[in-house]
Rosetta silent file (secondary structure, phi, psi, omega in degrees, C-alpha in Angstrom):
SEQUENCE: XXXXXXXXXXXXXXXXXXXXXXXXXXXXXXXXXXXXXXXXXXXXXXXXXXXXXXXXXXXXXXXXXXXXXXXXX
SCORE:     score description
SCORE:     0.000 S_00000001
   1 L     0.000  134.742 -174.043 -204.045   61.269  -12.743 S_00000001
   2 L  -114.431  137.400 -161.167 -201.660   60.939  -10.270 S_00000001
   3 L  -105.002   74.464  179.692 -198.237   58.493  -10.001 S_00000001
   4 L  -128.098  157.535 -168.537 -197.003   57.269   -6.972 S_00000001
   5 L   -85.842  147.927  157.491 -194.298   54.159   -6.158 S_00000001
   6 E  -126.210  163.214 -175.203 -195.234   51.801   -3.672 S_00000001
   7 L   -91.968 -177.620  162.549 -193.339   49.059   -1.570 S_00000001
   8 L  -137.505  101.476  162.125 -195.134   45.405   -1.498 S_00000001
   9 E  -131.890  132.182  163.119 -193.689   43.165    1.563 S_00000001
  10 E   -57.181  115.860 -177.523 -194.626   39.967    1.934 S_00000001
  11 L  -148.038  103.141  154.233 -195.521   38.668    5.599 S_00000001
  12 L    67.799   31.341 -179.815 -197.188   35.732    6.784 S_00000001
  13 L    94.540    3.295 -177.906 -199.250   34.748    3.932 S_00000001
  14 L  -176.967  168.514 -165.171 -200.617   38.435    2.945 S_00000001
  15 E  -126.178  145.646 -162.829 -198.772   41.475    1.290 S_00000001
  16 E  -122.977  107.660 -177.068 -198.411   44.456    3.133 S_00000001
  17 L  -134.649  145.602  161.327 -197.830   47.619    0.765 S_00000001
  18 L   -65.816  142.661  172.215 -196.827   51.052    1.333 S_00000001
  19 E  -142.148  106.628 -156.016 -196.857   54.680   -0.068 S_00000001
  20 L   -73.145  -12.793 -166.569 -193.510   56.315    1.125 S_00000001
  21 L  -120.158   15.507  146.657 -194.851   59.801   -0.223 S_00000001
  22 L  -107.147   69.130 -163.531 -197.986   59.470    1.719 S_00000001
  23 L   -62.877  148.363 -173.268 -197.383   58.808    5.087 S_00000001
  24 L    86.477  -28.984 -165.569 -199.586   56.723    7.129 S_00000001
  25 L   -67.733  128.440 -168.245 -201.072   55.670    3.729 S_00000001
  26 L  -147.844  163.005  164.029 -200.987   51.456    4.205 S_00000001
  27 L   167.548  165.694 -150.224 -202.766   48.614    3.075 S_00000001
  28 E  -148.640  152.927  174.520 -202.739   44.647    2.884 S_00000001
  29 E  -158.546  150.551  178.306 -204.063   42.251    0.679 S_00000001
  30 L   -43.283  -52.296 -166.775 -204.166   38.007    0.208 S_00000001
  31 L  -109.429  167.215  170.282 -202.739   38.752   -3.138 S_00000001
  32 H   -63.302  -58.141 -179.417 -200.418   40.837   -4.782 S_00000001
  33 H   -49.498  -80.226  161.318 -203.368   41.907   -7.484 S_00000001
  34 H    -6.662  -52.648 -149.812 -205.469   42.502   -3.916 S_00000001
  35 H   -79.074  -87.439  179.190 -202.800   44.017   -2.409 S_00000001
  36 H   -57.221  -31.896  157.461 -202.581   46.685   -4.790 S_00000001
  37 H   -45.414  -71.913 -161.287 -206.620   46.933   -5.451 S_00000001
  38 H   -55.932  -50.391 -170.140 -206.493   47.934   -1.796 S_00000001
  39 H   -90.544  -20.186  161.879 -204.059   50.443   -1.781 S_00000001
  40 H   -60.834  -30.094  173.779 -205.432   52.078   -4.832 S_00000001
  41 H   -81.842  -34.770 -169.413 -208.785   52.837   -3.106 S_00000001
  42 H   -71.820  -26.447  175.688 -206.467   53.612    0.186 S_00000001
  43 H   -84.219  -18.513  174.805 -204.435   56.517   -2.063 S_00000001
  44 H   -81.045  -28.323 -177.568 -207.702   57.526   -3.120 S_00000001
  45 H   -74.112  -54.640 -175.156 -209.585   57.916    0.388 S_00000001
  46 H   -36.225  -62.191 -168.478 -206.312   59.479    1.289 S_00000001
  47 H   -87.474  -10.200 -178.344 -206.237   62.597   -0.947 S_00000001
  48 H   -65.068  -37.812  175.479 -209.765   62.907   -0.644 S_00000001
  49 H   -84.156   -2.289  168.212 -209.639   63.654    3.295 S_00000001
  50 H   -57.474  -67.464 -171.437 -206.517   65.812    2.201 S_00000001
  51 H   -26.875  -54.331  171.306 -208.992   67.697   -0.072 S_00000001
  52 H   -28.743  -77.011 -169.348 -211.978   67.412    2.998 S_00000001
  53 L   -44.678  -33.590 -167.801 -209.121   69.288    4.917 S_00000001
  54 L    86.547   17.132  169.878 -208.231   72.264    2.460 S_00000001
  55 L   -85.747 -174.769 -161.151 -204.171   70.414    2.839 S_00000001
  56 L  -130.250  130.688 -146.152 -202.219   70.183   -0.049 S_00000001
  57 L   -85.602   94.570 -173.566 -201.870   66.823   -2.072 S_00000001
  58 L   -52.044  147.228  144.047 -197.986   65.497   -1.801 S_00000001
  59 L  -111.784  137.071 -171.963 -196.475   64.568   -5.424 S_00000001
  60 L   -66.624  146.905  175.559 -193.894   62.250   -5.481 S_00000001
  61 L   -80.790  -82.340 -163.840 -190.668   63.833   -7.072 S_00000001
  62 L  -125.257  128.077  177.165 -188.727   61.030   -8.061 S_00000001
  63 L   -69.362  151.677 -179.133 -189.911   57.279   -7.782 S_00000001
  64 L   -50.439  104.137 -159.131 -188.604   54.875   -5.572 S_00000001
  65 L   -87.474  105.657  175.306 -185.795   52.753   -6.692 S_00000001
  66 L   -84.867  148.925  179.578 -185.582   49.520   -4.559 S_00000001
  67 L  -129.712  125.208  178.975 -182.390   47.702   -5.047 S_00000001
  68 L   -74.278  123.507 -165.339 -181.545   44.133   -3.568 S_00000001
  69 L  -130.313  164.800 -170.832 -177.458   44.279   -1.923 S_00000001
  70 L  -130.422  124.803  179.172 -175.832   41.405   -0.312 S_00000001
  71 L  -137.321  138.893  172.897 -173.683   42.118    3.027 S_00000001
  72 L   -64.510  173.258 -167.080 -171.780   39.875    4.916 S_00000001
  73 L  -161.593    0.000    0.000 -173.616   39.080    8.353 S_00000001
């Protein structure tokens, strides 16, 4: 079993989430619960064509901390 942090941003009506220690790895969903259904099959297709390849499977080191900061503007 494998661990990795993802981002979730919201745009336009649909959630757009990320996997910073997969690159290129993306996916979108209606819902949050979608959202993340989706990208769990997309990290899975993902290491599979690593595997396909013979590449080597990234593991995240340390998970992502997001933090919300306030600057003037």
């Amino acid at each position: 079993m494998r661990r990795y942090s993802v981002i979730i941003t919201p745009e336009e009506g649909a959630y757009i989430v990320d996997v910073p220690a997969l690159p290129g790895c993306h996916s979108v969903g209606d819902t949050i619960p979608e959202a993340l259904e989706n990208i769990r099959d997309a990290i899975t297709l993902y290491i599979a064509v690593l595997r396909e390849r013979g590449e080597p499977i990234p593991e995240e080191q340390e998970p992502i901390q997001a933090i919300q900061i306030s600057v003037a503007a």
